[in-house]
C-alpha beads as a LAMMPS data file, in Angstrom:
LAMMPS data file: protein, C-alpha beads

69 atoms
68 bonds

1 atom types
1 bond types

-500.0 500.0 xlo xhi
-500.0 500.0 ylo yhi
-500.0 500.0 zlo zhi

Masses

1 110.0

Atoms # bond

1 1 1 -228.919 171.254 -185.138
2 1 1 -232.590 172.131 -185.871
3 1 1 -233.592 173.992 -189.027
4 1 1 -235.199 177.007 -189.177
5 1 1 -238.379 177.679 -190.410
6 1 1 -237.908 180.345 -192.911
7 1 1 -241.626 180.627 -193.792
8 1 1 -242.643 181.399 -190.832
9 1 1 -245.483 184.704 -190.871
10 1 1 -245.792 184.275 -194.698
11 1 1 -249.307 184.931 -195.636
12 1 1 -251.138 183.543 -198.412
13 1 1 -253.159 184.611 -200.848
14 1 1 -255.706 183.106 -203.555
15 1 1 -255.516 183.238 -207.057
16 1 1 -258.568 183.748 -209.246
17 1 1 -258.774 179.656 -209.494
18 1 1 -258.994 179.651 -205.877
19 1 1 -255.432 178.268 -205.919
20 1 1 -253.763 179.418 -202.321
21 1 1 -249.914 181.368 -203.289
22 1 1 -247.655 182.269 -200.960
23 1 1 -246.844 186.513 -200.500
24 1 1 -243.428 186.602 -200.821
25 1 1 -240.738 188.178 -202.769
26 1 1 -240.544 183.909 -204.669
27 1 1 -243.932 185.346 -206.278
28 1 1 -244.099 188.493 -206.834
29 1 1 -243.724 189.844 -210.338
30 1 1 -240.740 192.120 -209.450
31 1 1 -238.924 189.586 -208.624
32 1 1 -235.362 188.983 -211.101
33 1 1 -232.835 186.597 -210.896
34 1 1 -229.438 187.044 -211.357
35 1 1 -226.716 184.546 -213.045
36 1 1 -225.608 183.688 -209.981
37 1 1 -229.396 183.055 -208.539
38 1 1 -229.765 185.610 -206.047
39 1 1 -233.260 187.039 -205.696
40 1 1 -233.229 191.031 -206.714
41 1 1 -236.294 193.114 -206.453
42 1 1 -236.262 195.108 -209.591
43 1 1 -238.136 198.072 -207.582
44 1 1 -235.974 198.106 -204.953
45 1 1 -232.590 197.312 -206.793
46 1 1 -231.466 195.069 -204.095
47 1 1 -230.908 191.984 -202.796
48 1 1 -233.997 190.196 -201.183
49 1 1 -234.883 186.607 -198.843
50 1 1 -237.455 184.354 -200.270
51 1 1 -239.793 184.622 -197.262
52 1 1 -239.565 188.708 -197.469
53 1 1 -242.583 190.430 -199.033
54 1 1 -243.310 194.174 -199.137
55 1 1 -246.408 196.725 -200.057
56 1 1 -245.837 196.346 -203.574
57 1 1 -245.832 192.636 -203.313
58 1 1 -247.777 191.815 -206.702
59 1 1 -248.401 187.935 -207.900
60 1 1 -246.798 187.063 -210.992
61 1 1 -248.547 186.548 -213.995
62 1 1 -247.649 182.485 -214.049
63 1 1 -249.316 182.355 -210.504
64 1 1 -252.438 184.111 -211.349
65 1 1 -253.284 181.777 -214.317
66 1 1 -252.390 178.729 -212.584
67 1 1 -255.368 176.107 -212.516
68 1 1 -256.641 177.335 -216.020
69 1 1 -256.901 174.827 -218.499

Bonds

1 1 1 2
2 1 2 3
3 1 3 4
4 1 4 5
5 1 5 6
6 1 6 7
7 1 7 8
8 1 8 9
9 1 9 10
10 1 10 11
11 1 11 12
12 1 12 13
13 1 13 14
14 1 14 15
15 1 15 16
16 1 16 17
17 1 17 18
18 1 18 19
19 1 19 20
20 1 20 21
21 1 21 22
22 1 22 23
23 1 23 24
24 1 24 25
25 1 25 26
26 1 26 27
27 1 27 28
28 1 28 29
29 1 29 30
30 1 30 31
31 1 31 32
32 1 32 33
33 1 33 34
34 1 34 35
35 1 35 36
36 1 36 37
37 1 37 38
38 1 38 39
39 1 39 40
40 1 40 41
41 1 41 42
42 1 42 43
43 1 43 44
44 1 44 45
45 1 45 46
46 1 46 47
47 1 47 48
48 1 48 49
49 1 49 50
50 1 50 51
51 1 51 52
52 1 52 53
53 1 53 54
54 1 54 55
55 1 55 56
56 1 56 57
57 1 57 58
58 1 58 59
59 1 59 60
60 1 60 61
61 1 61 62
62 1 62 63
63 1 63 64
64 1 64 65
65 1 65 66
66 1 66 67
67 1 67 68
68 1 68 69
C-alpha cells in the first residue's frame, strides 16, 4: 500500500532568520491542542488536518524567533 503524501501543496514561508516554515494549521499561532491531541483552530472552533492552512494562517511566536541566539 503506498502512503500518501499529506504535504502535498503546502507552501512555505521564511522567518525573519531566513529560516523556511511550513503554512499550515502545525504552525500557526491559533493552533490548540486538545488532551486527546487533536489539532483545534481556536478561531474556527473546530477540528483541523496538519497540512490545512487558511487566510488567517499566522506563524507562531516559537517559529518566528527560531535561529536567534
Amino acid at each position: 500500500m503506498k502512503k500518501r503524501n499529506s504535504t502535498i501543496g503546502v507552501r512555505c514561508v521564511r522567518n525573519e532568520q531566513g529560516i523556511s516554515v511550513k503554512r499550515c494549521c502545525g504552525s500557526c499561532a491559533f493552533r490548540r491542542l486538545t488532551k486527546t491531541g487533536a489539532r483545534i483552530c481556536r478561531l474556527k472552533e473546530r477540528k483541523v488536518w496538519r497540512s490545512n492552512s487558511c487566510e488567517w494562517w499566522e506563524m507562531n511566536y516559537s517559529l518566528t524567533q527560531a535561529g536567534k541566539r
